[in-house]
N, C-alpha and C positions, 0 to 999 in steps of 0.2 A: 656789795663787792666794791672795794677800794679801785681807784684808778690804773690802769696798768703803767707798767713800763717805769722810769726815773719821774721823781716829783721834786722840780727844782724849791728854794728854800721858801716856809711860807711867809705870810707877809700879816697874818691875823687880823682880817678887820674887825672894824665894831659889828657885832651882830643881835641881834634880840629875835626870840620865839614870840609869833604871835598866831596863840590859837587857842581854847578854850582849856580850862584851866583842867577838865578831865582830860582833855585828851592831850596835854602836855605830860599828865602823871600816866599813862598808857601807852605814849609812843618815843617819850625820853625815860628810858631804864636807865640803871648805872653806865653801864659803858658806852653808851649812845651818850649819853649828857656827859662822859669823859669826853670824848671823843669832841662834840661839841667845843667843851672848853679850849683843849687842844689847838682847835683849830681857828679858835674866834676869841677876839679881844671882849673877853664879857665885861659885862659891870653888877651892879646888886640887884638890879636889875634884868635876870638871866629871860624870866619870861612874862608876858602878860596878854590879855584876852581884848584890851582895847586899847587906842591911840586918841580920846579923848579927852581922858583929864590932865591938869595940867600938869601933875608933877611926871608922869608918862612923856608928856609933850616935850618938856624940859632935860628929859634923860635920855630921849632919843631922837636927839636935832644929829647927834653925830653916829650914828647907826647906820653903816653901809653896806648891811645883807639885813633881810627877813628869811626867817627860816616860819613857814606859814603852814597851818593846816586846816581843820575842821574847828568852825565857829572863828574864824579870822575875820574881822569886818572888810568892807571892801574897800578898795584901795582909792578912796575918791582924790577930785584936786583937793579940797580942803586940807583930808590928811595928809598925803603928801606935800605938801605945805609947809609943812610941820617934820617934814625926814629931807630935806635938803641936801645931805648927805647919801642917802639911798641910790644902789645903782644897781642891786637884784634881789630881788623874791624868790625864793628857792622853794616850792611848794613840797612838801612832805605827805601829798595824800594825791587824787587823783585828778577832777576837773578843777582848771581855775579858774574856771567861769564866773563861778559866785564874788572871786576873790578884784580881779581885775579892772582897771576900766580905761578909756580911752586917756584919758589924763597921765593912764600910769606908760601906757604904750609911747604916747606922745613925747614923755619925758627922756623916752628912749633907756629905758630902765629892763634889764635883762631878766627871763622868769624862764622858772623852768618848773616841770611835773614831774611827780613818781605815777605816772598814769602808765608806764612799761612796765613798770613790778605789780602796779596793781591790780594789772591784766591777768599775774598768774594765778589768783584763788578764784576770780571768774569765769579762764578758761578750766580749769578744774572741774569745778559748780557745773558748766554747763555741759562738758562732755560725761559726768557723773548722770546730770540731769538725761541726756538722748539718750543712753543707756539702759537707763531704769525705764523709760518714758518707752523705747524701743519694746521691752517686754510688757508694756503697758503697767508696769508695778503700781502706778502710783493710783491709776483707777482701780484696780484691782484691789489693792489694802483698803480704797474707801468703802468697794463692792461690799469688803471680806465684815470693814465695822458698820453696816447697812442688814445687809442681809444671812452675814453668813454662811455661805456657799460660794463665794465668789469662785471656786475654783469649777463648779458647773457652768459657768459664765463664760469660762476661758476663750470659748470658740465662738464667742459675739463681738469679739474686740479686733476683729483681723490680726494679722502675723502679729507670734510671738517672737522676734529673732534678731541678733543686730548682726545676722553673718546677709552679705549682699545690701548692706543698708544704704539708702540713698540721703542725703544730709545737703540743705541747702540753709547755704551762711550766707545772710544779708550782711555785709558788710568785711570785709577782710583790712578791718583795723589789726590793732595791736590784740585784743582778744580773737578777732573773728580766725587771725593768721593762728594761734594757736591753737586753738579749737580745728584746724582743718590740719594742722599737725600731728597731734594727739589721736586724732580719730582713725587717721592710719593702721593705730593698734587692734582695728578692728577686721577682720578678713574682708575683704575682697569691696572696702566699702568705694561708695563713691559720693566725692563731695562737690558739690556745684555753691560757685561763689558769686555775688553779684555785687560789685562796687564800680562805680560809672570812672572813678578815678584807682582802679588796680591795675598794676603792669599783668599782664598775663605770664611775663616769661617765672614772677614771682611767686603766682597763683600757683603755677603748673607745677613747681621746685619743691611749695610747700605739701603737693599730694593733689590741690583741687586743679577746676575747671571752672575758666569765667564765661559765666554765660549771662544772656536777660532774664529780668525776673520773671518776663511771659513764657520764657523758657524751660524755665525751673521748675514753678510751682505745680505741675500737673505730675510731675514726677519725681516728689520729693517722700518721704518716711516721714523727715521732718524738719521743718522746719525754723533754725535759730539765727536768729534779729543778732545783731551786730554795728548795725547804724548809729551815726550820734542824731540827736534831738538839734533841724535846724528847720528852718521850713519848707524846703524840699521833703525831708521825709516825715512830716507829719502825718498820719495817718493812711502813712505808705501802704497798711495791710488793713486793708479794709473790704466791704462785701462780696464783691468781685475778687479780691486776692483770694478771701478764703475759699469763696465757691470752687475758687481753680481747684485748691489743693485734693487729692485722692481722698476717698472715706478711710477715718482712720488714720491721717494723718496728725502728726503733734506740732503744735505751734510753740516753741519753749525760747522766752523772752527771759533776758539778763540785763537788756542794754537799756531802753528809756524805753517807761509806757506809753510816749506821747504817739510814737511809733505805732500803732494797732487802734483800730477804731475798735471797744470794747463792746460796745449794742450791737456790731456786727457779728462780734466772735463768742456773747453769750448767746446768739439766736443761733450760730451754727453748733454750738457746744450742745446747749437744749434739745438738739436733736441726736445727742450721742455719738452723730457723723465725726466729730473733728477731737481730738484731746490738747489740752494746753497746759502749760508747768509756766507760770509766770512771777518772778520776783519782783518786777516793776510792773505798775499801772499807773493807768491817768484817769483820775487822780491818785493820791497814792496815801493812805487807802484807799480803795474802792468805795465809796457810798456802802453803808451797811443794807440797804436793798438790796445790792445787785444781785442777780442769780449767779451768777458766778462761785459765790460761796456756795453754794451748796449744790454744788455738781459733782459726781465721782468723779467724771474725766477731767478735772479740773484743778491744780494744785496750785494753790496759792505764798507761797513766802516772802515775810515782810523785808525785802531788800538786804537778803543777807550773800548775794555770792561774792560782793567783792570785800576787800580787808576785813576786817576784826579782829579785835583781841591782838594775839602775839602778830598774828599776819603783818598788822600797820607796822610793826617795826622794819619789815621790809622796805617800808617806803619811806621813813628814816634815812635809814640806812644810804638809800639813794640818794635824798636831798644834801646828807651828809659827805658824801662821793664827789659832789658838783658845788659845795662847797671848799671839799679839798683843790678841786679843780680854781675855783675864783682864785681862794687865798693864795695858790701858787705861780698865778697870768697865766694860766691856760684856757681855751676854749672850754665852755660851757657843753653839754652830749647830750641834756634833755631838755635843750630848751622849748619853748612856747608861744609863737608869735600871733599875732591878731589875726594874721592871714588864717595860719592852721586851726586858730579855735572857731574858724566859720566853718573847717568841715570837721572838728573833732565833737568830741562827747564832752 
């Protein structure tokens, strides 16, 4: 979505794509790379995957946006060294964690993420995921290629239902708040939210309730992660979290595997007690031993709920937005500072 309201005349700086050279062919399509040009002083040099050699070095001394995504080296003093000119990083995908570094903050150099857009095929993913997980489907389909009868099974898996469902979201980030949005479409449900830094009067607008996670977890259907990976929540849900949770309840993780102590939650899985829908682990894969694989209550996905395919252009799209924004001296709307990436994802 383009900026609102009047956009005074723009001013086109020098700009370069730096991100790997598939994912420049996948997230700049024709009118995205219009638009691009548009808006930025290019040269023959529209895009590249590194800030190494020298004739890269040479063409982009005077280069006053990166437009950055997936496979972008990170931003050390060295290279920056070498972009003297640079005064913002416009990220086209979601954390810049990988991308950043002290050097680049230091310089006082503006960045910003499409980690807002990116939230929505997430929040999607995983109120798709409590849904299915609520009817227990996804044990059920393993039951059905197992044994064949899953459907005599039915009444071993506790409630089949997502009418009265209780849903606790660890974290009410930019995904967790959508997610406790969405789920409203479900009768009568109730969602309990836990982030040590949530306004409540925010929690309470978007449908949930903040509560502590000692609070939560005994009374949950299910339970979805929403935290970013810092080390406060490292291994936030572990033996004791899961013990809490009711028999039958679902642990369904989207946000970082670092988050769940996983020996905790195959030993409680192994007992059929708990079911889990997990896209992220630590490590990621999972070691080809773990029992985890081979559990019905157990769904495993190689980290696909946030972007892909056409989705990324959404986050495009956005970096392209806050570009419009630079080239015209207007405030930046997605920015990123070092402060918030100590409590973001």
């Amino acid at each position: 979505m383009t900026p609102a309201g009047p956009v005074p005349p723009l001013r086109r700086p020098r700009a370069l794509a730096l991100m790997a050279d598939d994912v420049f062919d996948q997230q700049m399509d024709g009118p995205r790379l219009d638009r691009f040009a548009r808006l930025a002083a290019l040269t023959d040099l529209v895009h590249t995957d590194t800030l190494d050699s020298p004739q890269v070095r040479e063409a982009a001394r005077d280069v006053e946006v990166l437009l950055t995504s997936w496979g972008a080296p990170r931003l050390t003093a060295a290279r920056l060294d070498h972009l003297p000119a640079l005064r913002a990083v416009l990220h086209c995908a979601g954390s810049v964690r990988p991308h950043v570094s002290d050097a680049l903050w230091e310089r006082g150099i503006q960045v910003t993420t499409a980690a807002d857009v990116n939230a929505v095929p997430v929040a999607e993913f995983t109120v798709a995921a409590i849904v299915l997980a609520s009817k227990k489907v996804f044990t059920l389909g393993a039951l059905a290629r197992q044994h064949r009868d899953a459907q005599s099974r039915r009444d071993t898996l506790g409630p089949l239902s997502t009418f009265g469902l209780t849903v606790g979201v660890v974290g009410f980030s930019r995904i967790g708040r959508r997610v406790v949005e969405r789920l409203q479409m479900l009768d009568e449900c109730t969602c309990l939210v836990v982030d040590p830094y949530a306004d409540p009067a925010e929690v309470a607008a978007a449908g949930g309730t903040l509560v502590s996670l000692e609070q939560m977890l005994g009374r949950v259907d299910v339970l979805s992660l929403h935290a970013p990976s810092v080390p406060a929540t490292d291994r936030m849900i572990g033996a004791a979290e899961l013990a809490a949770l009711p028999d039958h309840a679902t642990l369904v993780n989207t946000a970082r595997g670092s988050l769940v102590d996983h020996d905790a939650l195959a030993a409680e899985c192994l007992t059929g007690r708990l079911h889990a829908v997990l896209d992220v682990t630590d490590p990621e894969p999972l070691p080809a031993t773990s029992p985890l694989y081979g559990l019905p209550n157990v769904m495993l996905t190689p980290h696909v709920a946030g972007s892909l395919g056409s989705e990324t252009l959404r986050m495009t799209t956005s970096a392209l937005d806050q570009l419009e924004l630079y080239a015209a001296g207007l405030p930046l709307t997605a920015t990123m500072t070092r402060e918030l990436l100590e409590v973001s994802a």
